[in-house]
N, C-alpha and C positions, 0 to 999 in steps of 0.2 A: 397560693404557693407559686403559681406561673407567673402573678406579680412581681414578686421579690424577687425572681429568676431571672425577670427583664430588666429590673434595676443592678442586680450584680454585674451582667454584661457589660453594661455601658463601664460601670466604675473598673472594671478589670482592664479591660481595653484602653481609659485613661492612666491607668498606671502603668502599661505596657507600653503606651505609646513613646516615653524618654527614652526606652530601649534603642527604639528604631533609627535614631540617632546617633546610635554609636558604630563605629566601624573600622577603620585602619587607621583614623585619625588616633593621633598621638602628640599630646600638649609636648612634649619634650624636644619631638623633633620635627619640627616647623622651619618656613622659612623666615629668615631673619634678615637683617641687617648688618653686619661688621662697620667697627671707627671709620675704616678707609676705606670702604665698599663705593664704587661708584654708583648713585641712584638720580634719575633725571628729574625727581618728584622736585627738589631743591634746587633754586640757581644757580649755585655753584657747581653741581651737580657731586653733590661728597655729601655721606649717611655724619658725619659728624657735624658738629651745629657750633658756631660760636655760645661762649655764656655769654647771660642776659647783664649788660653795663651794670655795676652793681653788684655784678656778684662776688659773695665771699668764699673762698675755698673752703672744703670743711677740712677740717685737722682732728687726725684720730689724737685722742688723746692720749691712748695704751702705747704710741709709739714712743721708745724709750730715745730718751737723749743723752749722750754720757754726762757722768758725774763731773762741775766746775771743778776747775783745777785750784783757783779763788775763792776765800769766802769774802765777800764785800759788802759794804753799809746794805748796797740797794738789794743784794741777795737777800740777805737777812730780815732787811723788812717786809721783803715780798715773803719770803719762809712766815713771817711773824704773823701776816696778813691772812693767808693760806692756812695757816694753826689756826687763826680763828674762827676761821669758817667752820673747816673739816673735822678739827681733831678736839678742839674746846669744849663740844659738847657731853662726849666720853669723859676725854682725860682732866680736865679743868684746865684756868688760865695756868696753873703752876705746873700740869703735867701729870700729877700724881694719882690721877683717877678719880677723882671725884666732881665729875662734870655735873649740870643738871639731868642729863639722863639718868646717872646714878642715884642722883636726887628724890628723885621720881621713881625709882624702885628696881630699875634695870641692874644687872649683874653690875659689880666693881669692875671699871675698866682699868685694864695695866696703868702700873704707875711708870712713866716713861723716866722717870729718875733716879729709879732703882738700878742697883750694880750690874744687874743683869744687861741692861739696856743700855747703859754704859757704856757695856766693852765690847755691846755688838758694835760689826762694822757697819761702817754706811750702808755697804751693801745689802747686808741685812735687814737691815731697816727700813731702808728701800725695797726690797721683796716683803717684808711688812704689810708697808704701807697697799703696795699694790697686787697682791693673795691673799692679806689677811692673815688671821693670827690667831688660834685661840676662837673666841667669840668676836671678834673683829670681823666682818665682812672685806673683801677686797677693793678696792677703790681707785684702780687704773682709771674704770673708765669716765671715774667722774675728776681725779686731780692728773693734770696733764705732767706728762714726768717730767718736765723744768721746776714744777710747781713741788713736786716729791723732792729734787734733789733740793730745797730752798727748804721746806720742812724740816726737815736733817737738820740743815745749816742752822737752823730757827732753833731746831730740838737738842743740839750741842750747846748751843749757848743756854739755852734756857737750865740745862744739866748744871752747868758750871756756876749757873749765878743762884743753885737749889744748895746751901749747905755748907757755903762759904765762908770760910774763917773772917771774918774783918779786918783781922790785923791782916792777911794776904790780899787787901786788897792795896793799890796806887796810892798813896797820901793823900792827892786832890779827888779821885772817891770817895775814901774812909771820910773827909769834911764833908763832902755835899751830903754820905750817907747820916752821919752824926748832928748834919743842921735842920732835917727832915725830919719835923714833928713828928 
């Protein structure tokens, strides 16, 4: 019994001993460094460093950009490009929800061509796209908001060419439509 009594000791004593280490220190408030602090460790003698040749800023992507005042070819194709990454999988190429994820057994996702979505504003749309919706997850921080406000752009045309009279279309579309096997 005086065995085991000698073996506890030791092991109590190694678990007390990280104790003894503790004391007024405080991870919070340390000394540090500031941007413009002057420090001799450095050449220059300044706590700021240049970046390394090379480097690329990062760009949050949540930082909102206003809505174009234009909608234009290049807009649209980037919108077009950006739908198919992000939004094609959900909604399909046509918009209407039936993406391969739906495919595969996932809830139906919104039909973005429905009336409802129609008459939202951009705006809306754009808070959509980046809070989420329903069962939609939010997606600021993966589509940078140029790329949101070109989605729109993308997601208004694609509404208008969903359901289209033919005879409302241009004569020289109605031909190319009508010679297209």
């Amino acid at each position: 019994m005086r065995r085991a009594a000698l073996r506890t000791v030791p092991l109590a004593l190694l678990a007390l001993a990280p104790l003894g280490a503790c004391g007024e220190a405080d991870m919070a408030d340390q000394a540090r460094a500031k941007t413009w602090d002057k420090n001799p460790f450095f050449p220059r003698e300044i706590t700021m460093r240049q970046p390394v040749a090379g480097t690329v800023p990062r760009i949050d992507p949540a930082r909102t950009a206003p809505q174009p005042q234009t909608i234009s070819r290049a807009l649209l194709d980037q919108g077009r490009e950006r739908y198919g990454v992000f939004c094609t999988p959900c909604h399909g190429q046509d918009g209407r929800g039936a993406g391969m994820i739906v495919a595969r057994g996932f809830p139906s996702a919104g039909n973005l061509t429905a009336e409802p979505v129609r008459i939202a504003s951009a705006a809306e749309l754009y808070d959509a796209i980046s809070n989420g919706r329903k069962s939609m997850f939010g997606m600021a921080q993966m589509i940078p908001s140029a790329d949101r406000w070109a989605i729109i752009a993308y997601l208004r045309a694609l509404q208008l060419s969903q359901d289209t009279p033919v005879a409302s279309l241009p004569p020289e579309d109605r031909t190319r439509l009508e010679a297209t096997p």
